[in-house]
BALOBA-1460 file (C-alpha; in Angstrom, 3 decimals):
// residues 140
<rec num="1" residu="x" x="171.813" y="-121.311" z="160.206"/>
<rec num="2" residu="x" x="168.515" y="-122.313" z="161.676"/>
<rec num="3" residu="x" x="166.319" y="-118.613" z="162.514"/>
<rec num="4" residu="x" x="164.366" y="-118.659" z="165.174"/>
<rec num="5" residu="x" x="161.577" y="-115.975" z="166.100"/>
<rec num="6" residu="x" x="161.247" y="-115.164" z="162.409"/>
<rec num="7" residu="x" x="157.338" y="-114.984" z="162.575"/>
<rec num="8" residu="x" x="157.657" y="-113.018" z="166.348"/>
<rec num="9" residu="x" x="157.435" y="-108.798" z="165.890"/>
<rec num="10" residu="x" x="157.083" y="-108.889" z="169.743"/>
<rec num="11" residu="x" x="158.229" y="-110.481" z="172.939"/>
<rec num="12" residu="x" x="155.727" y="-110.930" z="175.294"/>
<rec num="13" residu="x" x="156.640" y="-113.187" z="178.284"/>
<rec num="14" residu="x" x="159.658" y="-113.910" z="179.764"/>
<rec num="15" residu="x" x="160.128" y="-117.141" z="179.286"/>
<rec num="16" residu="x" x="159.778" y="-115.484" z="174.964"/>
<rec num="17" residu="x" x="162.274" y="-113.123" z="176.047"/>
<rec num="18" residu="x" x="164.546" y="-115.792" z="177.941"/>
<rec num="19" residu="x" x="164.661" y="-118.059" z="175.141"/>
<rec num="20" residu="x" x="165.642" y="-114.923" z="172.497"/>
<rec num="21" residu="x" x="168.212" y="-113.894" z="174.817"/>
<rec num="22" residu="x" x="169.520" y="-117.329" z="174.641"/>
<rec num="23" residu="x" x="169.431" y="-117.589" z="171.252"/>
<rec num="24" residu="x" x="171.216" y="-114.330" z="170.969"/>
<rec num="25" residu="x" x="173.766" y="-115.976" z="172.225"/>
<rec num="26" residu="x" x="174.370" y="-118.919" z="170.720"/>
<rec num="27" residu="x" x="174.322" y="-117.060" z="167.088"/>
<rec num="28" residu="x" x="177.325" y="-114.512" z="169.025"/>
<rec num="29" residu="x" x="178.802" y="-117.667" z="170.151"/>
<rec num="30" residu="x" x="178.410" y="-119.407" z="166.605"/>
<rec num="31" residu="x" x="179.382" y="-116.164" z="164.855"/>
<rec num="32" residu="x" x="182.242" y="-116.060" z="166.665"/>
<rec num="33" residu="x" x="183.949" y="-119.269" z="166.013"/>
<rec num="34" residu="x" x="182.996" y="-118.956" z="162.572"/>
<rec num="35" residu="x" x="184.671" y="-115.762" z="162.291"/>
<rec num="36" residu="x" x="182.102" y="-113.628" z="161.014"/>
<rec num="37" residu="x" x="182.015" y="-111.156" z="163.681"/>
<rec num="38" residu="x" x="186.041" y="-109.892" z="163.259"/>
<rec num="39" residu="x" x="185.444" y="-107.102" z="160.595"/>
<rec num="40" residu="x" x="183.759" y="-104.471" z="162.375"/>
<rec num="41" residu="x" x="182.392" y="-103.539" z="158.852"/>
<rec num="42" residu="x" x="180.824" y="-106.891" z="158.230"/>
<rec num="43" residu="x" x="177.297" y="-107.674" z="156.643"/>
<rec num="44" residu="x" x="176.235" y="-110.904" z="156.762"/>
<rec num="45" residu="x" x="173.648" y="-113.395" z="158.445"/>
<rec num="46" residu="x" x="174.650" y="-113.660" z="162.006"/>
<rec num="47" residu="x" x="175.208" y="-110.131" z="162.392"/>
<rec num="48" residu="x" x="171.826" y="-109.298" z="160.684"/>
<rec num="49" residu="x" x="169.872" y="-111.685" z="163.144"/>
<rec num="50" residu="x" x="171.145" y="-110.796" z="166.448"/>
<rec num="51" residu="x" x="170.239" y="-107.548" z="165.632"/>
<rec num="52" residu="x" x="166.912" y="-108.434" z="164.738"/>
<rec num="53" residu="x" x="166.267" y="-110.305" z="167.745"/>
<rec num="54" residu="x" x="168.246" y="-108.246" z="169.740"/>
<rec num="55" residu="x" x="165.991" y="-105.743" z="168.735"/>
<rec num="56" residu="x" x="163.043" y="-107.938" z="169.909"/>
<rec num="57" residu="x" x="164.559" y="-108.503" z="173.555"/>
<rec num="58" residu="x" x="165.365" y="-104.523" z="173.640"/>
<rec num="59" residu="x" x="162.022" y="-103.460" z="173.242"/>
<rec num="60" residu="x" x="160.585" y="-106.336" z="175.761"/>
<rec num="61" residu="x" x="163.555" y="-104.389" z="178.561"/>
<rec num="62" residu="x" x="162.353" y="-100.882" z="177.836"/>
<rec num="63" residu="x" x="158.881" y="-101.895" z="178.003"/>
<rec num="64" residu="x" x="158.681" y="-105.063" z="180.559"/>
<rec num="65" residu="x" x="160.912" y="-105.066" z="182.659"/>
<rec num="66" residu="x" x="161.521" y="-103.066" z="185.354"/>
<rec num="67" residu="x" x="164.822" y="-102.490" z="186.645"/>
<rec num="68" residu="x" x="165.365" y="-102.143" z="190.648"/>
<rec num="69" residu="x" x="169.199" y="-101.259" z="190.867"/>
<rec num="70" residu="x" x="170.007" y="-99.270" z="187.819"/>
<rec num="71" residu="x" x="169.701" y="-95.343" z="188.033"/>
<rec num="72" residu="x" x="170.507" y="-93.992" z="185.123"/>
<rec num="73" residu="x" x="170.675" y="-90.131" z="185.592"/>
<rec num="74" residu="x" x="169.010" y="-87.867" z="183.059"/>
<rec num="75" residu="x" x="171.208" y="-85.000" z="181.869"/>
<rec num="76" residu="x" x="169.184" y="-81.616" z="181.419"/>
<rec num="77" residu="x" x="168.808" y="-80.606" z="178.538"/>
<rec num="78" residu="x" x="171.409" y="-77.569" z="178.902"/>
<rec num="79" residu="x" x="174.181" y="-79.603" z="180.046"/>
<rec num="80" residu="x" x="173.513" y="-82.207" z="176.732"/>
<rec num="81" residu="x" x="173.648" y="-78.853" z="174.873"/>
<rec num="82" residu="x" x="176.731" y="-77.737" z="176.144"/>
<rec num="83" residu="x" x="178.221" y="-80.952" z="175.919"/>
<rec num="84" residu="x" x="176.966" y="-81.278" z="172.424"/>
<rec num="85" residu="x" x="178.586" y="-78.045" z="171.505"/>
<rec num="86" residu="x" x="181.501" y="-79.008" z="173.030"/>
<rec num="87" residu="x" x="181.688" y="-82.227" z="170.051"/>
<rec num="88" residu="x" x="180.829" y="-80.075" z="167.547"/>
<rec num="89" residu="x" x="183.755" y="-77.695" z="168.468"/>
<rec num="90" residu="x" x="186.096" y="-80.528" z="169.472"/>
<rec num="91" residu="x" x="186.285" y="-78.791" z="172.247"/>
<rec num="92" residu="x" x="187.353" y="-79.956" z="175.904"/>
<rec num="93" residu="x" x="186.531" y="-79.429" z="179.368"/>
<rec num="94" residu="x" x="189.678" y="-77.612" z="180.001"/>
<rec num="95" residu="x" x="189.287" y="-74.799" z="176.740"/>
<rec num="96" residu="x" x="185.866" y="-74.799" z="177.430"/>
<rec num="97" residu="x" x="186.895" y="-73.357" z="181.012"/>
<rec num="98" residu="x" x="189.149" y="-71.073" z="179.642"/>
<rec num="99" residu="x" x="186.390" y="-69.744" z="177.346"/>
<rec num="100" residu="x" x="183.515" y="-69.606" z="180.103"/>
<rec num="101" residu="x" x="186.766" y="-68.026" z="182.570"/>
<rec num="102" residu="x" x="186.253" y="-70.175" z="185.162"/>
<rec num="103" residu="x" x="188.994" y="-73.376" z="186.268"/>
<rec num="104" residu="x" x="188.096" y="-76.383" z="185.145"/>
<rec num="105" residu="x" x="187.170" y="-78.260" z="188.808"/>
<rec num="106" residu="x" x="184.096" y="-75.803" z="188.626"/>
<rec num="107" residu="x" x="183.250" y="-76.445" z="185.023"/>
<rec num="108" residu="x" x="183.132" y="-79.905" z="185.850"/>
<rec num="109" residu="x" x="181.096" y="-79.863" z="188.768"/>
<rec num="110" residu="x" x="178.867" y="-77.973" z="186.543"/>
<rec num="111" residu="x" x="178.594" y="-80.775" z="183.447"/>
<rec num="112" residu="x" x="177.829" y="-83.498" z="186.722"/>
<rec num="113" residu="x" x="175.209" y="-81.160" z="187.501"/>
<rec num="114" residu="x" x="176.783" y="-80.733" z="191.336"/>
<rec num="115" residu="x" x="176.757" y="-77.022" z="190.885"/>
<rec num="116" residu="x" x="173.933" y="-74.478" z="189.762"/>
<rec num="117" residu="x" x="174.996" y="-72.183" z="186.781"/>
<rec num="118" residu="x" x="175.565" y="-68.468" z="187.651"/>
<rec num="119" residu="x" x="173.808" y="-65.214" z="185.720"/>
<rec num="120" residu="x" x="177.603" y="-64.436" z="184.663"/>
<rec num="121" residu="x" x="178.434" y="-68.134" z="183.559"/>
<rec num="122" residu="x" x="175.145" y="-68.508" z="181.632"/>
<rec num="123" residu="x" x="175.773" y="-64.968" z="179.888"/>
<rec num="124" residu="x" x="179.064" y="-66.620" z="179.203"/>
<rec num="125" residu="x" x="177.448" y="-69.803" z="177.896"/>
<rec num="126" residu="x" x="175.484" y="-67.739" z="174.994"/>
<rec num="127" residu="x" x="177.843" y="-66.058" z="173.874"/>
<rec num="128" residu="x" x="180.540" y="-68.335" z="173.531"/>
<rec num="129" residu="x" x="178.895" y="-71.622" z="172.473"/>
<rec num="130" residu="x" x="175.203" y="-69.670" z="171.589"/>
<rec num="131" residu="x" x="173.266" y="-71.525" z="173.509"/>
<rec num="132" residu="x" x="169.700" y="-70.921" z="173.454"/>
<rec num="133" residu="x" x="168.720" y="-68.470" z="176.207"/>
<rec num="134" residu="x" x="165.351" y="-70.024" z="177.190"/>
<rec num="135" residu="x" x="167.438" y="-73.251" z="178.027"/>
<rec num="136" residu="x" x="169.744" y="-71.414" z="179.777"/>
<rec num="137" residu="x" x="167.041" y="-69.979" z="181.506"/>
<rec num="138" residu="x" x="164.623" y="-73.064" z="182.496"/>
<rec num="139" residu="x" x="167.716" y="-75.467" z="183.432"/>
<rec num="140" residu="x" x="170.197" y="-73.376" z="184.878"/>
C-alpha cells in the first residue's frame, strides 16, 4: 500500500483536505475488498492510516470549515450529568421518573431541555443521583 500525506501533520487548503478525503476513501474502499476491515478488533495497515489521515481531515473540519446547516445543540452541563448518572446506574428514563416522582413525558421534556427544572425536582435530583448542587443551581 502506497501512503500518502506521510510527511503532512496538517491540512491546510481544501484542495489538501479534498485530496485526503479522497484518499480516505480509496484505502476504505481497498480495505474493504481486501477484507481487512471485517473484524471489528482488527490492527493492521489500512485501519491504522485512515485513522491517521482521518485524523488530518478532522482537525482541518473543526478548524476550517464552517458549517451553514448543521446545529448541533449543546447539552448543559446538568442534563449531561444526569444523563451520565443515569449510565453509571444503568438506569432509564422511565426508573429515573419513578425516582425523581414525576411521569416520564415530563422527565423527558426535561433531558430535551423543553422544560425548566423545579426547586422540588432539583432537591430530588441531589438526593437521588447526588448531583452537585451548584450545577443544579446555575443550569436549572
Amino acid at each position: 500500500m502506497e501512503k500518502k500525506f506521510e510527511n503532512v501533520s496538517e491540512l491546510t487548503t481544501r484542495e489538501e483536505y479534498d485530496n485526503a478525503m479522497s484518499y480516505v476513501m480509496q484505502l476504505i474502499n481497498n480495505a474493504t475488498a481486501q477484507g481487512a476491515l471485517s473484524d471489528p478488533e482488527a490492527d493492521n495497515e489500512y485501519i491504522r492510516e485512515i485513522g491517521r489521515v482521518g485524523h488530518l481531515c478532522a482537525t482541518y473540519e473543526d478548524t476550517r470549515m464552517e458549517f451553514k446547516y448543521i446545529k448541533v445543540k449543546k447539552k448543559s452541563p446538568l442534563i449531561k450529568s444526569i444523563e451520565d448518572e443515569m449510565y453509571a446506574r444503568s438506569i432509564n428514563q422511565k426508573e429515573l421518573a419513578k425516582m425523581l416522582s414525576i411521569n416520564e413525558p415530563e422527565l423527558s421534556l426535561i433531558i430535551r431541555g423543553k422544560r425548566a427544572i423545579s426547586m422540588r425536582i432539583a432537591k430530588k435530583l441531589h438526593q437521588s443521583l447526588h448531583i452537585d448542587p451548584k450545577l443544579i443551581i446555575d443550569y436549572a
